[in-house]
N, CA, C and O atoms as a Maestro MAE file, in Angstrom:
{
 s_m_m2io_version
 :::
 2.0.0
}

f_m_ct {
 s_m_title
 :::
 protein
 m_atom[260] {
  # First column is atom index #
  i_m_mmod_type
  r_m_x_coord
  r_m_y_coord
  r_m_z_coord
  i_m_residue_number
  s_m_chain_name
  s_m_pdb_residue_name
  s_m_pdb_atom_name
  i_m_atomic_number
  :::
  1 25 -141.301 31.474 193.696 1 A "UNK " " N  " 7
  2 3 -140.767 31.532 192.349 1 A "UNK " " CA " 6
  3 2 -139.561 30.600 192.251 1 A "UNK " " C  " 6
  4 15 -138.529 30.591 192.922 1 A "UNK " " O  " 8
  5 25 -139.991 29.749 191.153 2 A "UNK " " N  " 7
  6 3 -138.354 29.167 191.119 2 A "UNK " " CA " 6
  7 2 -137.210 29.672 190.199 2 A "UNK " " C  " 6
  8 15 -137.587 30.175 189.140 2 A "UNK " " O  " 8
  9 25 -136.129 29.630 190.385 3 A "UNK " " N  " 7
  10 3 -134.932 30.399 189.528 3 A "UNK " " CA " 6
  11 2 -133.906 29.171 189.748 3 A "UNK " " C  " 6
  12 15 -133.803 28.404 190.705 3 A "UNK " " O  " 8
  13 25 -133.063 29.257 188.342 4 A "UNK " " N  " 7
  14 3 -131.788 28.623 188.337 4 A "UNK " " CA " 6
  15 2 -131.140 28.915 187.327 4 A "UNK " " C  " 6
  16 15 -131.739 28.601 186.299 4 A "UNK " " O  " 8
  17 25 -129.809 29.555 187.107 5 A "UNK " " N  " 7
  18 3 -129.265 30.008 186.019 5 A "UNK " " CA " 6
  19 2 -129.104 29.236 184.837 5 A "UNK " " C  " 6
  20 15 -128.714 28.089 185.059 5 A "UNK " " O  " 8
  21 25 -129.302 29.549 183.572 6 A "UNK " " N  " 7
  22 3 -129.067 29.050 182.255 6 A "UNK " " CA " 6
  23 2 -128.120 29.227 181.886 6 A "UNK " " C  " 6
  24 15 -127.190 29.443 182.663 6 A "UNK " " O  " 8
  25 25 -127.923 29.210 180.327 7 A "UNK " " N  " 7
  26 3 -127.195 29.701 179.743 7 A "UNK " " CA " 6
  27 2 -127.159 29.974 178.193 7 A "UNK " " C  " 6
  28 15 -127.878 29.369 177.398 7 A "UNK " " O  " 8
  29 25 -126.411 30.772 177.907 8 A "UNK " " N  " 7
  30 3 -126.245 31.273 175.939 8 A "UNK " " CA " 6
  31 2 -125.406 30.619 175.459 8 A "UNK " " C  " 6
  32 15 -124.239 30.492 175.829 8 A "UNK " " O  " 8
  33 25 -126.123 29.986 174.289 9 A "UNK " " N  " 7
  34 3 -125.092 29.314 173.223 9 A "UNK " " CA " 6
  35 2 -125.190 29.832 172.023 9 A "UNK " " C  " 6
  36 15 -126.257 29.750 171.414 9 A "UNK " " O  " 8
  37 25 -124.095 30.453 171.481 10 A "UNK " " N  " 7
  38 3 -124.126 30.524 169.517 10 A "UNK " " CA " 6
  39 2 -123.656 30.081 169.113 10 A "UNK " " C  " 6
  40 15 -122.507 30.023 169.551 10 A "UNK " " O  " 8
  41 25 -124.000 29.209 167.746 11 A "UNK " " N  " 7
  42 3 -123.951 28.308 166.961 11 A "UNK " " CA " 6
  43 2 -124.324 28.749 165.359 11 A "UNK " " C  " 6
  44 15 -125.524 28.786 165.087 11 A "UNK " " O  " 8
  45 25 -123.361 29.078 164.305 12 A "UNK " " N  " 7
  46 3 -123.573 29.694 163.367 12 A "UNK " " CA " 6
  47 2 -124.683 30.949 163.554 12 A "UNK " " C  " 6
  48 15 -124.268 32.014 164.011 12 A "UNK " " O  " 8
  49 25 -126.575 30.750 163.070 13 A "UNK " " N  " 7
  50 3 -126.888 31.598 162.533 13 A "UNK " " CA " 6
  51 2 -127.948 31.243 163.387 13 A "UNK " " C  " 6
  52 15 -129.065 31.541 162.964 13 A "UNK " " O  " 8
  53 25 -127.853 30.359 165.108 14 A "UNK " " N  " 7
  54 3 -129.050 30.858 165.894 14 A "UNK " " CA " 6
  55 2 -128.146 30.950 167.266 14 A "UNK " " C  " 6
  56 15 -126.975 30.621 167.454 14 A "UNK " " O  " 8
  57 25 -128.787 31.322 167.848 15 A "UNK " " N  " 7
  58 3 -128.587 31.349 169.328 15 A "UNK " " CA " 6
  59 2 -129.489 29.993 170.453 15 A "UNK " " C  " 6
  60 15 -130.504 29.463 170.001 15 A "UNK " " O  " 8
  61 25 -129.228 29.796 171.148 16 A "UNK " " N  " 7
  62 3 -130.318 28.528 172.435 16 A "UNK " " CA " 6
  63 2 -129.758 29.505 173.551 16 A "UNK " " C  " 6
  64 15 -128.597 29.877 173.722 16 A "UNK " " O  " 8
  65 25 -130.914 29.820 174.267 17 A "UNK " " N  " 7
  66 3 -131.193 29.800 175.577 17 A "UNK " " CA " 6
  67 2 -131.251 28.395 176.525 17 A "UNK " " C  " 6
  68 15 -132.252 27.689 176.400 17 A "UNK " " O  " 8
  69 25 -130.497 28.102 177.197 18 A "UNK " " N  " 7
  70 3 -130.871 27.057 178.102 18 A "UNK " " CA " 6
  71 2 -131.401 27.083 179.085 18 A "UNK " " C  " 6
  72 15 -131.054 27.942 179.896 18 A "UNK " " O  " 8
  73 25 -132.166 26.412 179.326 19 A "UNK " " N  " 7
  74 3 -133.406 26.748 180.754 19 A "UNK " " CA " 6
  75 2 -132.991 25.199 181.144 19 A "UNK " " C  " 6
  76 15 -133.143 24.105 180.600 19 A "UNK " " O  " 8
  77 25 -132.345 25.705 182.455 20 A "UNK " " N  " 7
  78 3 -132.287 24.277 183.780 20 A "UNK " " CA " 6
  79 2 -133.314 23.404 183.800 20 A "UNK " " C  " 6
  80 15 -134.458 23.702 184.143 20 A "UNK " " O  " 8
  81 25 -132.935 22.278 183.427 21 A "UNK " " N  " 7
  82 3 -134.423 20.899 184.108 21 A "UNK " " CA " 6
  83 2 -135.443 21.066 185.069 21 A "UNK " " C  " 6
  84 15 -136.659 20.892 184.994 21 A "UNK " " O  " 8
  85 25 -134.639 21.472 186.072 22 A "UNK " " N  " 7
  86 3 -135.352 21.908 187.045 22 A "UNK " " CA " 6
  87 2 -136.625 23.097 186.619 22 A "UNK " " C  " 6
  88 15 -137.818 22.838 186.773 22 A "UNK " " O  " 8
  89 25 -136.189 24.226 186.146 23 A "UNK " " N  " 7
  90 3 -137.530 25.108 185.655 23 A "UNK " " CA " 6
  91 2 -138.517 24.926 184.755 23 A "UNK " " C  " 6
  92 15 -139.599 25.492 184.596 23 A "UNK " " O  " 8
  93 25 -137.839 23.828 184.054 24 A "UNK " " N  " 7
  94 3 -138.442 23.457 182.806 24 A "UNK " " CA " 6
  95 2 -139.635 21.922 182.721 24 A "UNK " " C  " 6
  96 15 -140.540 21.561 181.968 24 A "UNK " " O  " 8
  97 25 -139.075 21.474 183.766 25 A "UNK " " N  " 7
  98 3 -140.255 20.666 184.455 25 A "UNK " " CA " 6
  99 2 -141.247 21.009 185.356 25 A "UNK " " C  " 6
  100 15 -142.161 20.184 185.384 25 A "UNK " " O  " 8
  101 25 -141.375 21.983 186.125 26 A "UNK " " N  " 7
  102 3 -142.195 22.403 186.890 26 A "UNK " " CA " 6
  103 2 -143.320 23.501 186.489 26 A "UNK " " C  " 6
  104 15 -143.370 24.524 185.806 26 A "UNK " " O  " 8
  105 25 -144.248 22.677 187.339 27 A "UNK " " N  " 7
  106 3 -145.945 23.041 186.497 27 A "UNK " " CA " 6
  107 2 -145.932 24.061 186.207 27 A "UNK " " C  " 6
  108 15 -146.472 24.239 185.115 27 A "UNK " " O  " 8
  109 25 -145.393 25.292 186.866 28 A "UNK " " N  " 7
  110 3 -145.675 26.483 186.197 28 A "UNK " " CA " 6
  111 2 -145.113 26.586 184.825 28 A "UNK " " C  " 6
  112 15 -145.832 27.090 183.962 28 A "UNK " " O  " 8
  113 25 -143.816 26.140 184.481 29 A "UNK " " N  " 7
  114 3 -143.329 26.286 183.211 29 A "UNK " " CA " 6
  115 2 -144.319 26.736 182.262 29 A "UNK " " C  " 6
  116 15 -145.328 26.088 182.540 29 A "UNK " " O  " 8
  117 25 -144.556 27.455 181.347 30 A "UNK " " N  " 7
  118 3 -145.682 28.480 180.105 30 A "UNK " " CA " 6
  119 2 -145.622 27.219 178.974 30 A "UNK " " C  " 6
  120 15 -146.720 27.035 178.449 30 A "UNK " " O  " 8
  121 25 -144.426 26.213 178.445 31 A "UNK " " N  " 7
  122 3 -144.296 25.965 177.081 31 A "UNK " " CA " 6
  123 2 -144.370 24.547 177.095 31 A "UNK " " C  " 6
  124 15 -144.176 23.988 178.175 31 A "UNK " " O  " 8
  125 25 -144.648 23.785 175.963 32 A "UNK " " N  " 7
  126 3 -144.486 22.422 175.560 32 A "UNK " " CA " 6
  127 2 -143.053 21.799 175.061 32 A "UNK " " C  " 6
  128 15 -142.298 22.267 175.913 32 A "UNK " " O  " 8
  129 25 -142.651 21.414 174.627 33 A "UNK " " N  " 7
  130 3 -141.682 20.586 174.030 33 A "UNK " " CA " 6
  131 2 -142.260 20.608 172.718 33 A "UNK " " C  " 6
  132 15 -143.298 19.995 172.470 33 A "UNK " " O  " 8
  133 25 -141.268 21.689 171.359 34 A "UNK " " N  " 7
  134 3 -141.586 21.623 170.259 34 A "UNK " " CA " 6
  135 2 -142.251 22.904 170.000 34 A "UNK " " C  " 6
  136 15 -142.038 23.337 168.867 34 A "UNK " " O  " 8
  137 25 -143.002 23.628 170.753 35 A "UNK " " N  " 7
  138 3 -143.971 24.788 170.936 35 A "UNK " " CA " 6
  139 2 -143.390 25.824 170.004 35 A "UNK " " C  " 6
  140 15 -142.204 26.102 170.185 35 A "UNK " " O  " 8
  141 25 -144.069 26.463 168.996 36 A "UNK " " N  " 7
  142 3 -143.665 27.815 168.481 36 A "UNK " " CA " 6
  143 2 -143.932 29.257 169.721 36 A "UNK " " C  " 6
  144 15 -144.795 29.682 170.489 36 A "UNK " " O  " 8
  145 25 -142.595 29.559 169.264 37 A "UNK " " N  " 7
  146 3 -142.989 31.248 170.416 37 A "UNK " " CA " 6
  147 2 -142.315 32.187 169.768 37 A "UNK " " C  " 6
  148 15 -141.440 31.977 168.928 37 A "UNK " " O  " 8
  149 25 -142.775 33.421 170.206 38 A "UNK " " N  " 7
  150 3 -142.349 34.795 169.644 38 A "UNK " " CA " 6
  151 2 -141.286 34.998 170.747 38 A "UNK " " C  " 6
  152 15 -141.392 34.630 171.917 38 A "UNK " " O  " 8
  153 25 -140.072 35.748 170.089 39 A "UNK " " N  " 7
  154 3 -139.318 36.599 171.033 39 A "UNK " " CA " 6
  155 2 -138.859 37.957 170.703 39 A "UNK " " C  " 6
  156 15 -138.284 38.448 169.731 39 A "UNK " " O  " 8
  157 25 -139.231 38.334 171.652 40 A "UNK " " N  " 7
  158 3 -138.997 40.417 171.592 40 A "UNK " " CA " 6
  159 2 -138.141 40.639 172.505 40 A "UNK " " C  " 6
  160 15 -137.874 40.034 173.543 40 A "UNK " " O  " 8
  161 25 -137.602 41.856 171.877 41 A "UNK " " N  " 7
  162 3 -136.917 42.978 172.843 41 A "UNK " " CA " 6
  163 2 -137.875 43.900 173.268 41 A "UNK " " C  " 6
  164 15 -138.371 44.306 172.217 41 A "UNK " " O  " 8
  165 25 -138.379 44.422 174.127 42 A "UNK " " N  " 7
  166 3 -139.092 45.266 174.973 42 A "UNK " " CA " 6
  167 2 -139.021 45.946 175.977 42 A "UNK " " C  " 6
  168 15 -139.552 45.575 177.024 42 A "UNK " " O  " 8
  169 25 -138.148 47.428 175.840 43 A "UNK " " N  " 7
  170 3 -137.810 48.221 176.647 43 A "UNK " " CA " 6
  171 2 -136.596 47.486 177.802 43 A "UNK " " C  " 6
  172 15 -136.610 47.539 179.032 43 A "UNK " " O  " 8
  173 25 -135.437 46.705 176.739 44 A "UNK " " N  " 7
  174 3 -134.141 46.387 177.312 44 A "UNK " " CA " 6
  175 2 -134.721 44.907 178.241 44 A "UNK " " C  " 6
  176 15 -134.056 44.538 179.209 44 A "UNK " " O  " 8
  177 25 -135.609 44.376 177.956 45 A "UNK " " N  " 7
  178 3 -136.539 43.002 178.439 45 A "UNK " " CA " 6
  179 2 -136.609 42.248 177.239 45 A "UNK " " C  " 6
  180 15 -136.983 42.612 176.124 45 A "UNK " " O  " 8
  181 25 -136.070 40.812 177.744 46 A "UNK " " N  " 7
  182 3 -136.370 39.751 176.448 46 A "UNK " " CA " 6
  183 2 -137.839 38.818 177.339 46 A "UNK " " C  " 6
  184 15 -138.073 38.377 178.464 46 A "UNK " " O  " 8
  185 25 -138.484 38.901 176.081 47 A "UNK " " N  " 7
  186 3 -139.651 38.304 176.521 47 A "UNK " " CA " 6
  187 2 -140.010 37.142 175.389 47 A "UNK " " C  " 6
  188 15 -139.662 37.292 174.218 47 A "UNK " " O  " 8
  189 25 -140.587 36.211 175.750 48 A "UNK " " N  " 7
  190 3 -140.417 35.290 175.003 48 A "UNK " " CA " 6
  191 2 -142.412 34.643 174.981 48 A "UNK " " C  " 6
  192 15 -143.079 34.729 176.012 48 A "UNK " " O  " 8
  193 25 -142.775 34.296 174.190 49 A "UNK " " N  " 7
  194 3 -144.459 34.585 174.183 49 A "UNK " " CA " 6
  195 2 -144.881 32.733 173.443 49 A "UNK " " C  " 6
  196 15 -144.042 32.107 172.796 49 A "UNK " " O  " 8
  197 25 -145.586 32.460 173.594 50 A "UNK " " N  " 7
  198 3 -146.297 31.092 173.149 50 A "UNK " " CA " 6
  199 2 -147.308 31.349 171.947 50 A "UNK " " C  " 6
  200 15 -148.441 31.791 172.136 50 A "UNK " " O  " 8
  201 25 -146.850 31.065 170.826 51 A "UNK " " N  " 7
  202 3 -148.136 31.137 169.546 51 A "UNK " " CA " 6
  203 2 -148.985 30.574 169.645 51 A "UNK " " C  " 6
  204 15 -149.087 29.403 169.279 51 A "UNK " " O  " 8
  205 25 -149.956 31.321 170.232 52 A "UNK " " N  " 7
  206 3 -151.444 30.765 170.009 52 A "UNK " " CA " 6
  207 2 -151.770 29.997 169.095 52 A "UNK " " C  " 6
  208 15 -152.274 30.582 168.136 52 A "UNK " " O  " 8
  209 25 -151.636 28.306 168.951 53 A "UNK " " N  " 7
  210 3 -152.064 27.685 168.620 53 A "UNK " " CA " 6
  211 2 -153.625 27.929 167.921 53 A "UNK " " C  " 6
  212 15 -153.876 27.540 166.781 53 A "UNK " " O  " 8
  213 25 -154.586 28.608 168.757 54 A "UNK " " N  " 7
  214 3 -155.788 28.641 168.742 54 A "UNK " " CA " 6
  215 2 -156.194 29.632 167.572 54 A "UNK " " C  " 6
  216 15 -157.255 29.547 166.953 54 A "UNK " " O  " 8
  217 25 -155.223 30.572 167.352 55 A "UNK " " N  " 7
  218 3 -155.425 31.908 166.675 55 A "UNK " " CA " 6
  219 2 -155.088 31.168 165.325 55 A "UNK " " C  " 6
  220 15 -155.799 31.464 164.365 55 A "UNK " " O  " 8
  221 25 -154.320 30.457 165.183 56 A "UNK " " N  " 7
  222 3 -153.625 29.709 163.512 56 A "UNK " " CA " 6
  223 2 -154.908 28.994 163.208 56 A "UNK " " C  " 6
  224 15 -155.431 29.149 162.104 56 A "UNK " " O  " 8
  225 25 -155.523 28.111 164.249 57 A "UNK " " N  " 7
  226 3 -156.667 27.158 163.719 57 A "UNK " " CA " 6
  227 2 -157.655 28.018 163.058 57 A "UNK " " C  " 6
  228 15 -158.111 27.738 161.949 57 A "UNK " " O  " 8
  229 25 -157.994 29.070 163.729 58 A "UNK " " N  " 7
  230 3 -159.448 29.501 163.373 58 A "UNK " " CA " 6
  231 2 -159.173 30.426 161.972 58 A "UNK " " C  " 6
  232 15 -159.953 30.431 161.020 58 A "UNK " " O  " 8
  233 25 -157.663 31.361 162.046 59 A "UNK " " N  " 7
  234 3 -157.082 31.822 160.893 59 A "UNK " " CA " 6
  235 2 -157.381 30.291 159.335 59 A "UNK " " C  " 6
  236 15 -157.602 30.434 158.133 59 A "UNK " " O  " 8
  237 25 -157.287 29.483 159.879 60 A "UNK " " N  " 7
  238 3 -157.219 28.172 158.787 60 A "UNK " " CA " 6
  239 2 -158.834 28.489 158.271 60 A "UNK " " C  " 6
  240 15 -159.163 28.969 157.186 60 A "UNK " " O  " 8
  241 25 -159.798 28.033 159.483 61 A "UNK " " N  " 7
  242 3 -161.067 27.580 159.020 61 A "UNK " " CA " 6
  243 2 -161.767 29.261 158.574 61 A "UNK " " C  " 6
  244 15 -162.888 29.494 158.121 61 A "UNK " " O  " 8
  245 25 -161.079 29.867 158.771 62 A "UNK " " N  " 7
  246 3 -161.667 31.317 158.289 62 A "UNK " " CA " 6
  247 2 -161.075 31.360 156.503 62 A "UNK " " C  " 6
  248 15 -161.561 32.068 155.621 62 A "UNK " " O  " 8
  249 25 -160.064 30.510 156.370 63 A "UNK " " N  " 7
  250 3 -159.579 30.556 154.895 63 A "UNK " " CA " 6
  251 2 -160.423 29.394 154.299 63 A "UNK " " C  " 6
  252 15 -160.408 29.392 153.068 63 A "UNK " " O  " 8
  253 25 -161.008 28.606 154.761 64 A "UNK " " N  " 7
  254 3 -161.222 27.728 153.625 64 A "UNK " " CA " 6
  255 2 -162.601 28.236 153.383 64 A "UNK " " C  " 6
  256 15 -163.070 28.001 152.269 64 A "UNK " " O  " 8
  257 25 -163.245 28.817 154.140 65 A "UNK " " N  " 7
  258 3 -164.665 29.296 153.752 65 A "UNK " " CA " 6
  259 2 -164.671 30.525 152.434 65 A "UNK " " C  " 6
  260 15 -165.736 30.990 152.029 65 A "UNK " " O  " 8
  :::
 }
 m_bond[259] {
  # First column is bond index #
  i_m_from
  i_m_to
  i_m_order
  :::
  1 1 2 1
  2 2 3 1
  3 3 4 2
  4 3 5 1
  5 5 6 1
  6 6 7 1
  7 7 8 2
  8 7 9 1
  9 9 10 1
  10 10 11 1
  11 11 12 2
  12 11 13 1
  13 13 14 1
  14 14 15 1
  15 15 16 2
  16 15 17 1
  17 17 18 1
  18 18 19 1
  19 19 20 2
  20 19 21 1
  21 21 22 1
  22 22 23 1
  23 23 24 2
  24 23 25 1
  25 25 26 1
  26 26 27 1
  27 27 28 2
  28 27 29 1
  29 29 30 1
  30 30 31 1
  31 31 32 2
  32 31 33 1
  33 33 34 1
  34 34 35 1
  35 35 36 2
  36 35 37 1
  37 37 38 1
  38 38 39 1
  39 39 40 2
  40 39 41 1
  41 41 42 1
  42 42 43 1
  43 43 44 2
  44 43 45 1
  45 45 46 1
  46 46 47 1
  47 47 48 2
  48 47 49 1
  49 49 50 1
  50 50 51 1
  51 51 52 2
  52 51 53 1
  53 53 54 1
  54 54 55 1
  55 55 56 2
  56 55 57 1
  57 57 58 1
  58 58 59 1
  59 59 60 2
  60 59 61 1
  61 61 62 1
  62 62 63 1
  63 63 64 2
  64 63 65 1
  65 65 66 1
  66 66 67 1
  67 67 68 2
  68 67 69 1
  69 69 70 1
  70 70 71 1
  71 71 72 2
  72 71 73 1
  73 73 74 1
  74 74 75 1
  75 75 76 2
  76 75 77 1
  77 77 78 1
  78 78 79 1
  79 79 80 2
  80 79 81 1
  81 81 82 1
  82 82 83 1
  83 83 84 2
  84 83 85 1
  85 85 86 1
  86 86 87 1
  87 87 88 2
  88 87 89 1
  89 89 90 1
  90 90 91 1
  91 91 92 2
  92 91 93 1
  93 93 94 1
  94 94 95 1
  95 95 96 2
  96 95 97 1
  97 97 98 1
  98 98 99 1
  99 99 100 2
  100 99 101 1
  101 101 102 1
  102 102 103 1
  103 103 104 2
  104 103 105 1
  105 105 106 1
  106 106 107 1
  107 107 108 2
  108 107 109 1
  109 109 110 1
  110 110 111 1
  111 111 112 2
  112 111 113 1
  113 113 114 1
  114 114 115 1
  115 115 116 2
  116 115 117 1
  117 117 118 1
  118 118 119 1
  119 119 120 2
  120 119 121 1
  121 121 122 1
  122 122 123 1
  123 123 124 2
  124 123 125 1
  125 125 126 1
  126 126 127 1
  127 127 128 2
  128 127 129 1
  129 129 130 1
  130 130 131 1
  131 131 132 2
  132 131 133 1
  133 133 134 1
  134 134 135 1
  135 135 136 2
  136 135 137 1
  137 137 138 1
  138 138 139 1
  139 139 140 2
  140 139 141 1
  141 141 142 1
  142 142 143 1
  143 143 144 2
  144 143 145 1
  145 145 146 1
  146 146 147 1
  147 147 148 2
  148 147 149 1
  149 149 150 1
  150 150 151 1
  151 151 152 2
  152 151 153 1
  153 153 154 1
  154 154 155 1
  155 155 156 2
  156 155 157 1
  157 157 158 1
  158 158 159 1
  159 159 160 2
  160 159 161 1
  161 161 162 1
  162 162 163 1
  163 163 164 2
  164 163 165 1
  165 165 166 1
  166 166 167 1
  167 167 168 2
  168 167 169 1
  169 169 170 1
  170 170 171 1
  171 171 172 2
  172 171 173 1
  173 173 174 1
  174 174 175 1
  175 175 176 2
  176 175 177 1
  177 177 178 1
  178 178 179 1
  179 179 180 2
  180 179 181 1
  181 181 182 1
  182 182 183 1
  183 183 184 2
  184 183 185 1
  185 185 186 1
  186 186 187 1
  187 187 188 2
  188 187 189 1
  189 189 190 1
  190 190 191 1
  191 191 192 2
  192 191 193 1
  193 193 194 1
  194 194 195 1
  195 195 196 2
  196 195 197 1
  197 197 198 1
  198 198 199 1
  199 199 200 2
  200 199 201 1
  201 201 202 1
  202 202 203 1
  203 203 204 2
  204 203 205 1
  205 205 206 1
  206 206 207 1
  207 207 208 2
  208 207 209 1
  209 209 210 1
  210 210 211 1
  211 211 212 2
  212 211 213 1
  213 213 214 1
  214 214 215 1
  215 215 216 2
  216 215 217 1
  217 217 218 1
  218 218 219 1
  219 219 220 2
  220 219 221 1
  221 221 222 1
  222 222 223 1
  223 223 224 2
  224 223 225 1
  225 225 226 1
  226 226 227 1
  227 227 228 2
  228 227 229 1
  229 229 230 1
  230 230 231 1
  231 231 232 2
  232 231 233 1
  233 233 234 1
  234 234 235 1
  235 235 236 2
  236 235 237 1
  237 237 238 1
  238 238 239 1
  239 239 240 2
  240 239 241 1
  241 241 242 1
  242 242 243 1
  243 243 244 2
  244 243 245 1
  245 245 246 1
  246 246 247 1
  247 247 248 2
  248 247 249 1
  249 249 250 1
  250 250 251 1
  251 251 252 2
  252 251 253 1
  253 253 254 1
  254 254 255 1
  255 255 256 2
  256 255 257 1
  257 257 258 1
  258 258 259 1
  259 259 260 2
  :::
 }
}
């Protein structure tokens, strides 16, 4: 597993998580550059989730029919 500490920034009316270069380049990393994601609180756990891209497309072609 790789680990390296981040850090919290607030800035008016959002917050950034910073994730080290180091974690954020390596293959395992979950996200893209630009990527929409969900973030929850979950039983005192921040979890942070990737929007299925795939689920919006088919939501689309299910509307135009």
């Amino acid at each position: 597993m790789l680990e390296a500490v981040g850090r919290v920034h607030r800035s008016g009316r959002s917050t950034v998580i910073r994730i080290p270069k180091d974690v954020a380049v390596d293959s395992a990393f979950p996200f893209q550059q630009g990527e929409e994601v969900t973030v929850q609180i979950v039983d005192g756990e921040l979890r942070v989730v990737a929007v299925l891209k795939r689920q919006v497309e088919v939501a689309e072609i299910l509307s135009k029919q």
